[in-house]
C-alpha positions, 0 to 999 in steps of 0.5 A: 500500500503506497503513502497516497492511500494513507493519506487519502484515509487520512482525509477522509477521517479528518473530513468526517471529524469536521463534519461531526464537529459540524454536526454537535455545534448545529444539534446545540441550536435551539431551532434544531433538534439534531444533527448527525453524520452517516454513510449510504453505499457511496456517500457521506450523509448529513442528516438535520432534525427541526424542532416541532412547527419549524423549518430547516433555518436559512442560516443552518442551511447555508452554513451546510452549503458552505461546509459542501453539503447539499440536498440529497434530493437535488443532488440525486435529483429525486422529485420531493418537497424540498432539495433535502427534505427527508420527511415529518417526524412526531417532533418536526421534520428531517432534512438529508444532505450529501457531501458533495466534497467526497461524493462517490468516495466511500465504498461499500461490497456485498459478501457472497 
């Protein structure tokens, strides 16, 4: 294994460290109930809970722009309410975005 692969690993780790860094600032606003990191087959996600009765707020959602994430509907191009709206929840609502930085990047198998 070359010294490249271990520096791509390496970024990889410190990316998800900044976004889950990112993640447990939002979660601490009072207009959201959660945030957190996770993975699909090939994407890293980002997920985002509104409290009851609120929208994502504009400025949470630019901050993730800025931190490149996008809706994943937008980015899978998905046909639904809102570029990341993810559904309603008993609390409020659910919003999903990808790292567009590392889309593609991850790598999942299937075990035969």
């Amino acid at each position: 294994m070359d010294g490249g692969d271990a520096a791509d690993r390496g970024d990889a780790t410190d990316r998800g460290e900044q976004l889950r860094a990112l993640a447990a600032d939002l979660a601490a606003r009072e207009d959201v109930a959660d945030a957190w990191t996770a993975k699909s087959f090939t994407d890293r996600l980002f997920v985002v809970e509104a409290g009851a009765g609120e929208d994502l707020p504009a400025a949470v959602e630019e901050r993730l722009r800025e931190h490149g994430l996008r809706g994943y509907n937008e980015v899978h191009d998905v046909g639904a309410e809102g570029p990341a709206f993810a559904g309603d929840l008993a609390g409020g609502d659910r919003y999903r975005f990808v790292d567009v930085g590392a889309r593609g990047e991850l790598q999942s198998y299937v075990v035969d």
